[in-house]
N, C-alpha and C positions, 0 to 999 in steps of 0.2 A: 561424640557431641549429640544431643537432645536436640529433635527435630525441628523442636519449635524454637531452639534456641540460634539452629543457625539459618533456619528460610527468616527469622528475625532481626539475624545481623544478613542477610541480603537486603533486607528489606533498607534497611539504616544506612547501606554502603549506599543503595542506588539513589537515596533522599540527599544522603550526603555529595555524592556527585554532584547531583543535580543542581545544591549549591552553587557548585564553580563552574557548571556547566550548562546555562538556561537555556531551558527546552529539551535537556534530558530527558526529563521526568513527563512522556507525554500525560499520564492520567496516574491519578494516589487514591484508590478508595480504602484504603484499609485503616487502620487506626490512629484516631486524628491525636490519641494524646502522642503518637510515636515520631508524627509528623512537627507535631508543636514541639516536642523533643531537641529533635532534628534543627530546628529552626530557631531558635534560644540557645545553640552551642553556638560558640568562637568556630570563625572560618575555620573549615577544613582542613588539614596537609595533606596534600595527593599525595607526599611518600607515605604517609600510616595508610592511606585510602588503598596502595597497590598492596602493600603489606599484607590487609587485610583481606583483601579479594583473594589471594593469591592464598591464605590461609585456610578459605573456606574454599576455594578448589580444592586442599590438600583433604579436607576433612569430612567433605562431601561423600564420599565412597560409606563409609563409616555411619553417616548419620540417620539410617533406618528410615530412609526413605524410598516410595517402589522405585523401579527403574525407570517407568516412566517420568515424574519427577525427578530425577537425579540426572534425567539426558536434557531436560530443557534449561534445570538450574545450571549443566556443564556448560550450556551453551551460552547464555546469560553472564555465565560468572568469566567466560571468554572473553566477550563484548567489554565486560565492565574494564577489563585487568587493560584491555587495549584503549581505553580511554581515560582510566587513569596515566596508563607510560605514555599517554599524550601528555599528560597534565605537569607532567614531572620533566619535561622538557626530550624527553626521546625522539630521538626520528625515526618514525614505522614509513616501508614505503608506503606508497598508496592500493597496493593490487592486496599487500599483504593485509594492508588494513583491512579494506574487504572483509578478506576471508574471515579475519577472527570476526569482526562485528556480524556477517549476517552466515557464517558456514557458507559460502560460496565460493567456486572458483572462476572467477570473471576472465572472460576471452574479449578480445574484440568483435565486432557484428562482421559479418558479411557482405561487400558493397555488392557484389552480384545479388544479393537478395534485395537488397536498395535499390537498385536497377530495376530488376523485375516488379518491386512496387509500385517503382515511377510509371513503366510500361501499363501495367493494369489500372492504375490510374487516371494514364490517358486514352487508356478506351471509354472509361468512364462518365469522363467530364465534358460536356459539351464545347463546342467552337476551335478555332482554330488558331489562340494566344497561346502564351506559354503557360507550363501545366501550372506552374505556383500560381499568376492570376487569375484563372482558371478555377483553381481549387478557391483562392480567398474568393474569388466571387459566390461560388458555391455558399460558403463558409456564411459568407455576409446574408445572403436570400434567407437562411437559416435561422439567425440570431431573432430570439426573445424580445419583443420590443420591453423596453425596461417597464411599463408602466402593467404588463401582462407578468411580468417573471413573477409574484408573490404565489398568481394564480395557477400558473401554470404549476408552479412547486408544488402547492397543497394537493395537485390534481395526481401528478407523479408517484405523488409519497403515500394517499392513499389507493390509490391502485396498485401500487409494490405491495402493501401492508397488507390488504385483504391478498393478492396471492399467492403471501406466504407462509400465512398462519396454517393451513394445512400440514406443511412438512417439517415450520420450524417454530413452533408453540412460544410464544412470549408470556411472561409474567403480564394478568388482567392488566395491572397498572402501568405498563409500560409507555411511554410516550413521549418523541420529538418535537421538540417549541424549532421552527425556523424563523429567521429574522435574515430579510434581506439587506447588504451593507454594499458600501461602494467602499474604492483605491485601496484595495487589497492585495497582495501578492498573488492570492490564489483563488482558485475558482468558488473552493465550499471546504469548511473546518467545522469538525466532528467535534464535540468537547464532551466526553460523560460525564455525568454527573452526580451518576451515585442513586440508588434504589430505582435501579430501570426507568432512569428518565437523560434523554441526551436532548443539547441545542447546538442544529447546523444553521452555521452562517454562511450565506449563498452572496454571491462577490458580484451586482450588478457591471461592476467595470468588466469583468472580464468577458462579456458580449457574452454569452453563453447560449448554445443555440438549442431549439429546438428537438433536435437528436442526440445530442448530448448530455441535455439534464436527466434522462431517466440514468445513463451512465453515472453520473455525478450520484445521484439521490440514492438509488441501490448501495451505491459504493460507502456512502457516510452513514446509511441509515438500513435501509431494510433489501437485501438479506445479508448488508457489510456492516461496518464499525458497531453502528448503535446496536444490532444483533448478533454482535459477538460480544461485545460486551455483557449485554442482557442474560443473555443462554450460560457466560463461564461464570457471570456473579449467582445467577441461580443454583447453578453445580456446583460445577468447581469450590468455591468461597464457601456458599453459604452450609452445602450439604457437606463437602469434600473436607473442610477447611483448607484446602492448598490457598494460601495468604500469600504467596508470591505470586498470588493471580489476581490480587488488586494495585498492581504495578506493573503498568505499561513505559517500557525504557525505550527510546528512541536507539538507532543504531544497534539494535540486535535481531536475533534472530527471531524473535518473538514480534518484531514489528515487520520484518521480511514475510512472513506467514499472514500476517494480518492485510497487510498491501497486496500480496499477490490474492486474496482471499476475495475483497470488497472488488478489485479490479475484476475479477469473475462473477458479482455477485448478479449483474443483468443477464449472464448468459446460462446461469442457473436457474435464476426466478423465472424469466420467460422462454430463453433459448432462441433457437432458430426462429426467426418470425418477429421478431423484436420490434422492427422499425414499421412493422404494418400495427403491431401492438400500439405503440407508440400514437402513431397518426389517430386511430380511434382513443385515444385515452384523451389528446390536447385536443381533438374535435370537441368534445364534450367540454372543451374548454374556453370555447371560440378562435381555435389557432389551427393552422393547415398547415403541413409538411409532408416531404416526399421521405417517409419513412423506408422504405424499399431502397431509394437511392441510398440513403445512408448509410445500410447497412451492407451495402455492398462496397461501399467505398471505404469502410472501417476494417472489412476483413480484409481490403487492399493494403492500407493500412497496420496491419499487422508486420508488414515486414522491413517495415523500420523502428519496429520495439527498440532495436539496440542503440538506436542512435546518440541517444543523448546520456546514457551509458556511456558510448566511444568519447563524447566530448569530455566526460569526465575524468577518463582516461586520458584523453588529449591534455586537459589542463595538469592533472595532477601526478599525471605516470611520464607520461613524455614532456614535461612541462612548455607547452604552445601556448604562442601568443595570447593573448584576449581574441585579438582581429582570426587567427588562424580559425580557433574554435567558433567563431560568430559564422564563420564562411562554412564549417561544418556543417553547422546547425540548416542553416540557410538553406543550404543547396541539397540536401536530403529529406528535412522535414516539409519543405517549399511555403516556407514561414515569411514573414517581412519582419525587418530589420528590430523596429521594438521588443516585437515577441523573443527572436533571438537574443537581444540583450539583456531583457528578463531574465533568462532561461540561463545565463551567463553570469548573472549576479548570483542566482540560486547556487549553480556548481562551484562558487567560489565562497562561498558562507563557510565557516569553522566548521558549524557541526553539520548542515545540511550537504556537503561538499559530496557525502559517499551515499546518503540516503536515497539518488534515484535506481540504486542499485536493489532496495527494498522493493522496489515498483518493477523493475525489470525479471528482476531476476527471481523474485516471488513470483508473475505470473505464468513466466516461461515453465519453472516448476508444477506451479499447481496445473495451469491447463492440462499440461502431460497427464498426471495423477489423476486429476478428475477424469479424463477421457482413455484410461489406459485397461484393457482387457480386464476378465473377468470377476470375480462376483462383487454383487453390489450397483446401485446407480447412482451418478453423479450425484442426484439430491442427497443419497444416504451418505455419500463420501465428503458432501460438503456439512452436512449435520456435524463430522466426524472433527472438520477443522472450528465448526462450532463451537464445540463441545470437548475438544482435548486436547491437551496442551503437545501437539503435534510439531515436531521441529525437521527443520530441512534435512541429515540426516535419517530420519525413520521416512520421510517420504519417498529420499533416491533410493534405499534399499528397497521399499516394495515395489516400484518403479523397475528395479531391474528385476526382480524375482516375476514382475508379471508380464514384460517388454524387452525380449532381446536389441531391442532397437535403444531403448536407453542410454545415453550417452553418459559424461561423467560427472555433468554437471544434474544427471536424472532426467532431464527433459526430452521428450519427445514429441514425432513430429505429429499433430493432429488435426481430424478429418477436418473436411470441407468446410462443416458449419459453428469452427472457431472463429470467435471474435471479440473486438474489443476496443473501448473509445479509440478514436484518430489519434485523440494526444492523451497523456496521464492527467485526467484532470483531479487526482488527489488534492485533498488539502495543502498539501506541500508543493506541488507545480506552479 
């Protein structure tokens, strides 16, 4: 088969999906007559939709594509074939779904590591209530007065911007429109737009604090979303033509690598020192925070990554209550009850049900990688997720060729000055 003929029928299967499946289809820059195509045919049939997926895995091998290309389309064309035998009425369990959507093998977390968070936590937080109070009070002192968030943003975004242009070059014309919104499910949503211009929409309702929004703004914008989009339509697309690189699918492994990516994007740009960063950037803002505390309570923080992972597991693998998994949440994240239920409607959506697995288990991967022995530095190595269409897979293998310690999901364990927002504040949390 002709190269362009079947990364062309990828491109159609995943438009076509996306039909019966909204929200599939996170971002389509590629060719709008294929998409007006797409869009003027008679509803789909998921069984021709598996047919077809399942044909272009077969003919993939064949189709004079390098290897590189041919492991992210194997991976891709996995996700899809597992979303269609959703479509067609199959029952995949839930662990196995995983796996084919994002190449992961998901374990449950560790309550002894949940433990030991709570513990460092409460050396942390001042007074002598219980830690969940505790922490919201923290949490509350923190929070953005709403009528400051436009500004604080703009303050955020160009300060990320200017330092990152040194390692990670943008197209002249590149640029973020933000528009602050209120009663949104989620913190801040990325949208690209096509010829290196992206608008993130920042969620006043969601209280967003102080120490959090550089986490947030890195993550949708500069050195994450909007700057991986920018860097693979400049390569990739325009020079490359690889055109399965103007289609962003939800529930793969390509969105797995992008989440675990942006979740790292403050600890690349700044690193160690973040939260003292931070404090000098919103000064100049007229706003004061204790950046130092913060960031010592996020790398505490770290070691309830899994948690809400486990709950997903809880609802969808061991099928628990609602009330069960709300008490999950509760008592490990030291969240209060609305946030919980939030977070409980999320893991029960059709299609977002498996996607905090994107966030979990993309970072746990990338940390290790980025921080894992010899040649190369983290900035070069993130240039690398920039700029190549890198899948879970080629990450564990060099992961273990560089890390006897590597486990099997690739991750490993690292140093001191890992870290990462308190909660996932993705677009999708």
């Amino acid at each position: 088969m002709a190269r362009n003929l079947l990364v062309r029928d990828y491109l159609l299967v995943g438009l076509r999906l996306g039909r019966l499946v909204p929200g599939l289809v996170d971002t389509y820059t590629g060719d709008a007559a294929l998409l007006r195509h797409v869009e003027a045919e008679a509803a789909p049939d998921p069984v021709r939709l598996l047919q077809t997926v399942r044909r272009l895995g077969r003919d993939l091998p064949g189709a004079r594509l390098s290897p590189r290309r041919q492991r992210f389309l194997a991976g891709q064309l996995t996700a899809l074939e597992c979303a269609a035998r959703r479509l067609t009425g199959e029952q995949i369990g839930f662990v196995a779904e995983l796996a084919a959507c994002f190449d992961v093998r998901v374990v449950p977390g560790d309550e002894g590591e949940y433990r030991q968070a709570h513990d460092e936590l409460d050396q942390l937080l001042p007074g002598n209530g219980a830690l969940a109070d505790r922490l919201a009070a923290w949490r509350r002192r923190d929070e953005i007065p709403r009528e400051r968030l436009a500004v604080a943003v703009r303050a955020v975004s160009g300060a990320l911007r200017d330092r990152i242009r040194e390692h990670f070059p943008l197209p002249p014309s590149e640029a973020v429109s933000y528009e602050v919104v209120s009663d949104r499910p989620w913190s801040g949503l990325q949208r690209y737009l096509g010829n290196y211009r992206s608008h993130v929409a920042v969620n006043a309702a969601a209280r967003l604090r102080m120490t959090q929004l550089p986490h947030l703004v890195a993550h949708e914008s500069y050195p994450g979303h909007h700057t991986e989009h920018c860097r693979k339509d400049a390569g990739l697309v325009k020079r490359g033509r690889q055109d399965e690189q103007t289609i962003f699918l939800t529930n793969t492994p390509q969105r797995l690598m992008a989440e675990g990516m942006a979740d790292l994007a403050l600890q690349v740009a700044v690193g160690p020192g973040w939260g003292r960063w931070v404090e000098d950037v919103l000064a100049e803002a007229g706003l004061r925070t204790d950046g130092a505390t913060a960031e010592r309570i996020d790398r505490a923080m770290l070691g309830l990554l899994r948690v809400r992972q486990d709950a997903a597991l809880l609802l969808h693998d061991r099928h628990a209550s609602g009330d069960e998994v709300l008490a999950h949440l509760r008592r490990w994240l030291l969240i209060e009850e609305p946030r919980a239920r939030q977070m409980v409607r999320f893991l029960a959506h059709p299609l977002w049900r498996a996607y905090v697995t994107a966030y979990v288990e993309g970072f746990a991967l990338l940390r290790g990688w980025l921080a894992r022995p010899g040649p190369g530095t983290s900035v070069q190595r993130y240039r690398r997720l920039l700029d190549e269409p890198l899948v879970p897979a080629v990450v564990r293998m060099e992961l273990a060729a560089a890390d006897p310690r590597a486990g099997a999901d690739g991750a490993v364990p690292a140093g001191p000055d890992g870290g990462r927002p308190d909660e996932l504040i993705s677009c999708r949390s």
